[in-house]
C-alpha positions in Angstrom: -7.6 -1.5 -11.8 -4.4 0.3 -12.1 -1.0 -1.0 -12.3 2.2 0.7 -12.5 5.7 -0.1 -12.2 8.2 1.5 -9.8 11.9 1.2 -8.7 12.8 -1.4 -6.4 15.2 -0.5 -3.2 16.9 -3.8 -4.3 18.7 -3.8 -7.8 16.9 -6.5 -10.0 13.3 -6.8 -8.6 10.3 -5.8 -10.0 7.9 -3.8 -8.2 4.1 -3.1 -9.4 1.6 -1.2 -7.5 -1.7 -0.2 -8.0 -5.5 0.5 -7.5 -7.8 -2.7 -7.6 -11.1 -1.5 -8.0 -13.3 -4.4 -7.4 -11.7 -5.1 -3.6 -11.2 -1.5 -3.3 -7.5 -1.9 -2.0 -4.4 -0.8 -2.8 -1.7 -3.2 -3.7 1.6 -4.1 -4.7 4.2 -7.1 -5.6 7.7 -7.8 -5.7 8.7 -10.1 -7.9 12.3 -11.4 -8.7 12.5 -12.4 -12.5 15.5 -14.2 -12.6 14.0 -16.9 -10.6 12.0 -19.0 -13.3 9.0 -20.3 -11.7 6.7 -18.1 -11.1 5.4 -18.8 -7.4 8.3 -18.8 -6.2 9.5 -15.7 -8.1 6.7 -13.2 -6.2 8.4 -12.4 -3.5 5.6 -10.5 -1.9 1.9 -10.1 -2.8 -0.2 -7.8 -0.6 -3.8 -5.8 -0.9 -5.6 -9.2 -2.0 -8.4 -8.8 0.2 -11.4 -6.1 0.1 -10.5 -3.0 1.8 -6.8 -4.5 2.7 -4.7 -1.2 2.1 -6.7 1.7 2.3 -4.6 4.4 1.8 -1.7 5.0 -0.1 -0.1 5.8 3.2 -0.8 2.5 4.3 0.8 0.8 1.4 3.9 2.7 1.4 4.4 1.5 5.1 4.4 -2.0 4.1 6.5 -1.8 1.1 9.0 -0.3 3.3 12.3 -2.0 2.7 11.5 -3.0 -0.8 10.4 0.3 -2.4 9.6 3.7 -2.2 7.0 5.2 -4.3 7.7 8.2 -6.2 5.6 11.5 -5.7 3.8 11.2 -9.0 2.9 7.8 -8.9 1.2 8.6 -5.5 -0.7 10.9 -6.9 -2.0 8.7 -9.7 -2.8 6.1 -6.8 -4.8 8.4 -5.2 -6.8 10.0 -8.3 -7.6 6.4 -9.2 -8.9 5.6 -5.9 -10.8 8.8 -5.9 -12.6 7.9 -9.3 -13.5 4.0 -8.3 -16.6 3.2 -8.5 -18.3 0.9 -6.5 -18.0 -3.1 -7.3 -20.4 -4.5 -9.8 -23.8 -6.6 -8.2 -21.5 -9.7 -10.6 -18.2 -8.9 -8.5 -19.3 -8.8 -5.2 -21.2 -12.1 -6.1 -17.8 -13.7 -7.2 -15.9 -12.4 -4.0 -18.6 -13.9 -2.1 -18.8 -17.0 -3.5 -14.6 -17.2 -3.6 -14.6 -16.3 0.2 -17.1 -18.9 0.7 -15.7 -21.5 -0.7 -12.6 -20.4 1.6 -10.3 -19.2 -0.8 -6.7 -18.3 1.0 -5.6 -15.3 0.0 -2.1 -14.7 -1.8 -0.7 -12.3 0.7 2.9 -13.0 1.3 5.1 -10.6 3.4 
């Protein structure tokens, strides 16, 4: 998995994006820090299910309004998707079982 941070459009978010190996999806959040608890502070949370955002394309069109990612950070995005491996036999068991026992999904937009 691969996290990094970038600037937000508004002027005090957070914004993280990333590669999550395991789902093999893209994602991002927004969160706001000066609101104190913590569910309420993510803001947005997308790319939580397998195969959600495949491209990085495809995540910059949903972060629209909240961030832009910067040229260098897209090509990190991509060179970590390009060097994922495939999930383990023990984390497709655990996304299975999770989906089975119907799991929602954190995505918030």
């Amino acid at each position: 998995m691969s996290r990094y941070s970038i600037s937000a459009q508004q002027s005090g978010l957070t914004v993280i994006v990333g590669w999550d190996n395991p789902l093999t999806t893209f994602f991002a959040q927004v969160f706001d820090p000066s609101i104190e608890e913590d569910v309420e502070a993510c803001l947005l949370w997308i790319g939580t299910a397998p195969e959600a955002i495949p491209t990085v394309a495809a995540l910059q069109a949903q972060l629209v309004g909240w961030a832009t990612i910067p040229d260098d950070i897209v090509a990190r995005l991509r060179r970590d998707q390009h060097a994922a491996t495939p999930p383990t036999p023990l984390q497709r068991w655990a996304h299975q079982l999770l989906h089975d026992a119907g799991e929602p999904g954190p995505d918030r937009a």
